[in-house]
N, C-alpha and C positions, 0 to 999 in steps of 0.2 A: 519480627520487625527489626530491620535494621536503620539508622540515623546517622548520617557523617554526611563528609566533604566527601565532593568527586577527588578533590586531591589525594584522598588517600583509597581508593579504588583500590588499589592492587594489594589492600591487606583481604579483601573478597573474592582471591583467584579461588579458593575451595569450592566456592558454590560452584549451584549446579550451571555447564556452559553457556547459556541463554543468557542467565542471568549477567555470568561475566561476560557476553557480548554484548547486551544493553548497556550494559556502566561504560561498556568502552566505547561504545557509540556516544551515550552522553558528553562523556570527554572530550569526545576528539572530533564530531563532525560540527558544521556551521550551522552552529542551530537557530542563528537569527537569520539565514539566509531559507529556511525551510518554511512552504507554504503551509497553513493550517491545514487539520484535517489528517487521515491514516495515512501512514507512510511506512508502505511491507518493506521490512528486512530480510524474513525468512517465510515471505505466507502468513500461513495462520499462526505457525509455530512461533514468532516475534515479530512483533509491529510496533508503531510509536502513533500517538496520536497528539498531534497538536492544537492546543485549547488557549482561546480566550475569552477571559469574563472576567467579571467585577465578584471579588470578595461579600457573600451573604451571612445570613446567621443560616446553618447546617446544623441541627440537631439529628439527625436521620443519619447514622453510622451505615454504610458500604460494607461489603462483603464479597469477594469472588471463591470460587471452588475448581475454574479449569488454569486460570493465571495466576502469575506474579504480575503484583504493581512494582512500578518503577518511577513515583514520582520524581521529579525534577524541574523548580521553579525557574524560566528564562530570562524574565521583565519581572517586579514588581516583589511582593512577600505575600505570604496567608499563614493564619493557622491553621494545620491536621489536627485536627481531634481524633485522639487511637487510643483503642480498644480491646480484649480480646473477645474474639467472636463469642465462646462459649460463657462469656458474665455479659452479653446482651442482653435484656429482660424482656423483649417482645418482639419479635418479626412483623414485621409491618406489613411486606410484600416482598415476592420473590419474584424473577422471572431466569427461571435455571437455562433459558433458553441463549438469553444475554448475557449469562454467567454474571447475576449482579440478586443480592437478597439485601436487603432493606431492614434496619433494627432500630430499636430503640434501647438505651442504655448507657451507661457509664463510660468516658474519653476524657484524655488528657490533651492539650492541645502539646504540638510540638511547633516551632517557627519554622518553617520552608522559606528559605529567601535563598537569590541565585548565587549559586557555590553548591547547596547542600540537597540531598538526595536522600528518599524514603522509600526502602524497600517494604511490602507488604506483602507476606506469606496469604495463604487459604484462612490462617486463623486468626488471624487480624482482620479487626473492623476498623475501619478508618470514616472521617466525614473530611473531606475534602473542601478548597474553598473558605474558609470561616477568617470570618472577617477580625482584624487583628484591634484592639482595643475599640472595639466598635462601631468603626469606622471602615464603609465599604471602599474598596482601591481595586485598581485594574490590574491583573495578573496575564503574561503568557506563561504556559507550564507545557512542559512533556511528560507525557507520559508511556511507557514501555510497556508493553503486555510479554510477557513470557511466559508461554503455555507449562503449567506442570508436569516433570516429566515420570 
């Protein structure tokens, strides 16, 4: 898992290229001019999906095995609750088809508010969404898929 500002994006040129193409997309395109919903960069290989909803209580930790997350709050704040996959204590449901398995277990929340960006590897569980001192609030957010290579 990584945690920063898009401002400082360019200390992540190592990773792998996708990745450093998402960050750089977050950066630099108009992302309040872009309609909800998937929006292909590269196909299957990298795409961005634009979300809105209201901040809930998220106990049920996230999990992918063919992407990278790339969150990125637009409008609004939330807290990630993150995790590592492998100290999950129970899998709830899986569907390997959507590339998403469902856990339950131990997360720290981290604040997502716009500026700041949360990379999530295969072994990160993440709960997305979580409402910030209790109180549900309206978020837009991006989020980047970049398929593992």
């Amino acid at each position: 898992m990584i945690y920063d500002k898009l401002q400082y994006r360019d200390a992540y040129r190592t990773l792998p290229p996708r990745i450093v193409r998402g960050l750089e997309f977050l950066a630099t395109a108009d992302l309040a001019a872009l309609p909800d919903g998937r929006i292909s960069l590269e196909g299957d290989e990298l795409f961005v999906n634009i979300e809105r909803y209201d901040t809930r209580e998220n106990d049920e930790p996230e999990a992918h095995a063919r992407y990278v997350d790339i969150q990125c709050v637009l409008s609004g704040a939330e807290n990630v609750g993150v995790g590592a996959r492998d100290e999950m204590r129970e899998e709830l449901s899986a569907d390997p088809e959507r590339d998403i398995w469902f856990y339950r277990g131990p997360v720290t929340d981290l604040l997502l508010d716009e500026g700041r960006f949360l990379i999530l590897f295969p072994q990160d569980a993440h709960a997305p969404g979580r409402r910030i001192g209790g109180v549900s609030a309206p978020v837009r957010k991006a989020v980047v898929k970049a398929r593992v290579e």
